[in-house]
SESETOR-726768 format. One record per residue (C-alpha): z, x, y. Coordinates in Angstrom, 2 decimals. Layout:
! SESETOR-726768
+---------+---------+---------+
|      up |    east |   north |
+---------+---------+---------+
|       Z |       X |       Y |
...
+---------+---------+---------+
END
This chain:
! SESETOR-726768
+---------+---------+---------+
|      up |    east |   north |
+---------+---------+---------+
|   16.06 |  185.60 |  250.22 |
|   17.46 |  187.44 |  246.79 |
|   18.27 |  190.86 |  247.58 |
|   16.83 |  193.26 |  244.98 |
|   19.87 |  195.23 |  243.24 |
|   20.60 |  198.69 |  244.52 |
|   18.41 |  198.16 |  247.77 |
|   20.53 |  198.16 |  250.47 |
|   19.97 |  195.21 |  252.53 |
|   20.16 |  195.75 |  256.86 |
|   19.46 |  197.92 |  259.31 |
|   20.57 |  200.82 |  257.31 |
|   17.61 |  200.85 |  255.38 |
|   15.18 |  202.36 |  258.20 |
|   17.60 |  204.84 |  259.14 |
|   17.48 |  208.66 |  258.47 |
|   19.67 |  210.17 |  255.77 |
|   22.85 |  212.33 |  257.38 |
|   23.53 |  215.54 |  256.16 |
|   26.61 |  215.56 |  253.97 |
|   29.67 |  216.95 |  255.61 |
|   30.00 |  220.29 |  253.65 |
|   26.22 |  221.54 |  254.99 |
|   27.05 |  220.32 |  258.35 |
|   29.97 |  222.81 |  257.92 |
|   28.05 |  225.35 |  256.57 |
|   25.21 |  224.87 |  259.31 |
|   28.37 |  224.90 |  261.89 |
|   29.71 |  227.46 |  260.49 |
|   27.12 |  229.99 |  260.13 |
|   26.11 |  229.09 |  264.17 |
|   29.38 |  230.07 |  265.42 |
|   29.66 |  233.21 |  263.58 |
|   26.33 |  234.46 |  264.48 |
|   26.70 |  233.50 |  268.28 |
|   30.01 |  235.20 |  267.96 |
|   28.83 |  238.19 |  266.90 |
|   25.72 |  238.41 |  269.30 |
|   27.91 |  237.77 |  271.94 |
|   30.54 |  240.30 |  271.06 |
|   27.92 |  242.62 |  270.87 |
|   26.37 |  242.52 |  274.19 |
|   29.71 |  242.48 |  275.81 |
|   30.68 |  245.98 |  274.32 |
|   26.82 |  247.43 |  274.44 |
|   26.97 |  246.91 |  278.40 |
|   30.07 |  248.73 |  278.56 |
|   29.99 |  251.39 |  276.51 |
|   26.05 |  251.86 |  277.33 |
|   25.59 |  250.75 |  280.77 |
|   24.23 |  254.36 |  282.99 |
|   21.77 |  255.31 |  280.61 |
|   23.86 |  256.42 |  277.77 |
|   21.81 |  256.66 |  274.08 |
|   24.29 |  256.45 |  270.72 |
|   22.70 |  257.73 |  267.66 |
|   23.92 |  255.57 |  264.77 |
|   21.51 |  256.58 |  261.55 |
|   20.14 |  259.99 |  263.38 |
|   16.99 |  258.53 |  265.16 |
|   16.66 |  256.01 |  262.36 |
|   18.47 |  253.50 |  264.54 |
|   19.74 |  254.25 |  268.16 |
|   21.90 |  252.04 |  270.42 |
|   20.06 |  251.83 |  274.23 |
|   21.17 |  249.52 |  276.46 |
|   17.62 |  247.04 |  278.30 |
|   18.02 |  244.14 |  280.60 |
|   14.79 |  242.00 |  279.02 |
|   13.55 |  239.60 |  281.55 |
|   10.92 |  238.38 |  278.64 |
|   11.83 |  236.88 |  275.02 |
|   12.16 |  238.40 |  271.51 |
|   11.39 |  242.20 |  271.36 |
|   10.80 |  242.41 |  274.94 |
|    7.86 |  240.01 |  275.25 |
|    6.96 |  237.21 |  277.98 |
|    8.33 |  239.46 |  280.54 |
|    7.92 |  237.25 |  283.83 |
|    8.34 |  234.23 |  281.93 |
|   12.12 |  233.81 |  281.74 |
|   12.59 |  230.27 |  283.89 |
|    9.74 |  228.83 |  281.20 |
|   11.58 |  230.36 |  278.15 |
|   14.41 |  229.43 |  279.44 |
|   13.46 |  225.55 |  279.47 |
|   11.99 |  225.84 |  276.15 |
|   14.73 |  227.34 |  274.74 |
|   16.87 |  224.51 |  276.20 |
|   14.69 |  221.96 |  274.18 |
|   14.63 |  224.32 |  271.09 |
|   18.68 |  223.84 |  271.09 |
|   18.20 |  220.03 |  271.35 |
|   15.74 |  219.87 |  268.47 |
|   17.88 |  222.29 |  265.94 |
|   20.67 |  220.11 |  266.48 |
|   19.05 |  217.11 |  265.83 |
|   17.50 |  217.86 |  262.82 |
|   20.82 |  219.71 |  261.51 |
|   21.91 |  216.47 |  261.09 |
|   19.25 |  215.85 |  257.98 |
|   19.35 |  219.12 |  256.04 |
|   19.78 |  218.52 |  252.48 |
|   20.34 |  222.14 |  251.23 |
|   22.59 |  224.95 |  251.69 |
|   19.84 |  227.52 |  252.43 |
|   18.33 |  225.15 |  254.90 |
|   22.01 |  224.69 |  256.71 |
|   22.29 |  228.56 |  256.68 |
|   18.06 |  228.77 |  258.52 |
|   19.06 |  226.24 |  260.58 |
|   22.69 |  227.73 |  261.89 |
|   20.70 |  230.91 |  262.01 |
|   18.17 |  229.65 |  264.42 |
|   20.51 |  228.05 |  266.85 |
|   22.84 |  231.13 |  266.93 |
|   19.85 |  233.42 |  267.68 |
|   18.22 |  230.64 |  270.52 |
|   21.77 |  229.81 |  272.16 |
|   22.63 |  233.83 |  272.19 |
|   19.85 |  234.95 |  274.00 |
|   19.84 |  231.87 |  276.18 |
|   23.51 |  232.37 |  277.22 |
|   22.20 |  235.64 |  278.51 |
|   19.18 |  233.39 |  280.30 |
|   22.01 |  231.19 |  281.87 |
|   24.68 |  233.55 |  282.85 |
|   23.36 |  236.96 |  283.81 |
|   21.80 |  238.44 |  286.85 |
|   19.60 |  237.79 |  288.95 |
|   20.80 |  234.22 |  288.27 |
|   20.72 |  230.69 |  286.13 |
|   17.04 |  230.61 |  283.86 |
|   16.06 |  234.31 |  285.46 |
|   19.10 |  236.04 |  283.95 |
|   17.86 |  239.33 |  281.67 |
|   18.54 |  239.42 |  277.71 |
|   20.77 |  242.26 |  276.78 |
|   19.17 |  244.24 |  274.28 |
|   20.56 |  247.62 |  272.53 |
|   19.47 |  247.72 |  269.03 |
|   16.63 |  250.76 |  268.91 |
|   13.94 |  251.43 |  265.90 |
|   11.13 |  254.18 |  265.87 |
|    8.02 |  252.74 |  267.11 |
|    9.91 |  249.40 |  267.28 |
|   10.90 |  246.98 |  270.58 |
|   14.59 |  247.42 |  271.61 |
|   16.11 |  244.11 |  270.09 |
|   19.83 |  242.61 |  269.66 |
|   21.79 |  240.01 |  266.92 |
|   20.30 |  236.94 |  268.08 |
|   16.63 |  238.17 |  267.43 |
|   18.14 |  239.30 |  264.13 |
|   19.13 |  235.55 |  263.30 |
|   15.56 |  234.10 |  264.22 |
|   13.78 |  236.57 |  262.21 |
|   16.23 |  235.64 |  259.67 |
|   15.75 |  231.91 |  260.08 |
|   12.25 |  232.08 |  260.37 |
|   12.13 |  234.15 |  257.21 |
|   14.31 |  231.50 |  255.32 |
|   11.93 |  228.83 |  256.52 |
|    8.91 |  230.30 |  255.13 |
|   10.67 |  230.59 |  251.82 |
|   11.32 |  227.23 |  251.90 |
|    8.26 |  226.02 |  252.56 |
|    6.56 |  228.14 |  250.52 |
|    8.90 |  226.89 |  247.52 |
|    8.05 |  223.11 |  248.46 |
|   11.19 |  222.24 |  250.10 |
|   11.80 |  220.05 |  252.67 |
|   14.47 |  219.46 |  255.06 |
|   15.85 |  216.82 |  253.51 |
|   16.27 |  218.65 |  250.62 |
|   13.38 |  216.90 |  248.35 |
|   10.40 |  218.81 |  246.77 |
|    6.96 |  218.46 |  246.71 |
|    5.60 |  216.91 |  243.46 |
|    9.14 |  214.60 |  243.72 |
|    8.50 |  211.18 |  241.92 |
|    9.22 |  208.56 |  244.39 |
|   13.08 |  207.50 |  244.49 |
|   13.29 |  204.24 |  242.22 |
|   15.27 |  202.59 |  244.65 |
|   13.06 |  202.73 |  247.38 |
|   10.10 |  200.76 |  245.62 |
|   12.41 |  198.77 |  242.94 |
|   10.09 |  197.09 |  239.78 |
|   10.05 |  193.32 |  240.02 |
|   13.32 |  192.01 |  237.95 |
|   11.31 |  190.27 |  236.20 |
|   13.79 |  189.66 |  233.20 |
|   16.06 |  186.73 |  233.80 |
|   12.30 |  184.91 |  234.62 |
|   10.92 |  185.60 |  231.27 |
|   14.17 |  184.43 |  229.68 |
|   14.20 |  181.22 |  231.56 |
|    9.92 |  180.94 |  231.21 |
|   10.30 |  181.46 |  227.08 |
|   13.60 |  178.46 |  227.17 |
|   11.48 |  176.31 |  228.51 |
|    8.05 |  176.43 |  226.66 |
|   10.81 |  176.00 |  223.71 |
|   11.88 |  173.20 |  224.87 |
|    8.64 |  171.75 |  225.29 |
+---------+---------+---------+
END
């Protein structure tokens, strides 16, 4: 069988396009410094808050005051935290697995985003009292009429903003748009040139 030129001929040809190494960077990248961060942040909020102690930052625009959440983002699901706990587990799982596909920097940067703000909060899940899947979510970050909240609900609400952008804008993980033509080289014209030649030579010949 004649393989058609520029089609890749194997098993290749069903699989999924990678991400190219620089957005993988940029997706690892961004992760890290966001879990960092969150991380960093809960250590020093439950010891310089821990007893009750309020820090006014912006007057009583924004206030540091230290909560143990037992629920999810802004304080909600409260008695849920061994279900949220799974789900964040498989949340992790997915993120990673479809980091491997993103074909734009902003996507990278929703995508790091995410998994910093899903990993932060369920380090807390894993590692703090009363124990593995019930631990409490530190939370210090205080609005007016707002739920206490911390960095890694930052990074979903920034992830999850990203994402509506992007699919708002048309574009998909992979990078493509919608309205895109087709790629050529998926569904190639029939070479159909060399057989005309050779048809015409022989009706000449004829």
């Amino acid at each position: 069988m004649r393989a058609v030129r520029g089609t890749p001929v194997g098993d290749d040809e069903t699989s999924a396009p990678r991400a190219p190494r620089r957005l993988r960077w940029v997706f690892a990248g961004v992760a890290l410094t966001a879990y960092a961060v969150d991380v960093a942040t809960k250590v020093l909020a439950v010891e310089k808050l821990d007893g009750g102690r309020d820090v006014q930052v912006v007057g009583e625009v924004l206030q540091l005051h230290l909560v143990r959440n037992p629920g999810a983002a802004f304080s909600t699901g409260t008695g849920l935290t061994p279900v949220i706990s799974v789900v964040a587990i498989i949340a992790t799982v997915a993120v990673l697995f479809y980091s491997r596909r993103v074909g734009t920097t902003t996507w990278a940067v929703a995508l790091g985003f995410l998994l910093a703000g899903i990993t932060g909060n369920l380090t807390d899940r894993l590692l703090r009292e009363p124990g593995p899947l019930h631990g409490h979510v530190i939370d210090f970050l205080r609005l007016p009429n707002w739920p206490v909240f911390n960095v890694a609900d930052i990074c979903i609400n920034v992830a999850a903003g990203l994402i509506i952008i992007l699919a708002f804008r048309g574009v998909h993980l992979d990078g493509s748009r919608d309205g895109d033509e087709p790629d050529a080289a998926a569904d190639p014209e029939p070479d159909t040139d060399i057989d005309d030649d050779t048809v015409g030579a022989e009706e000449r010949s004829e």
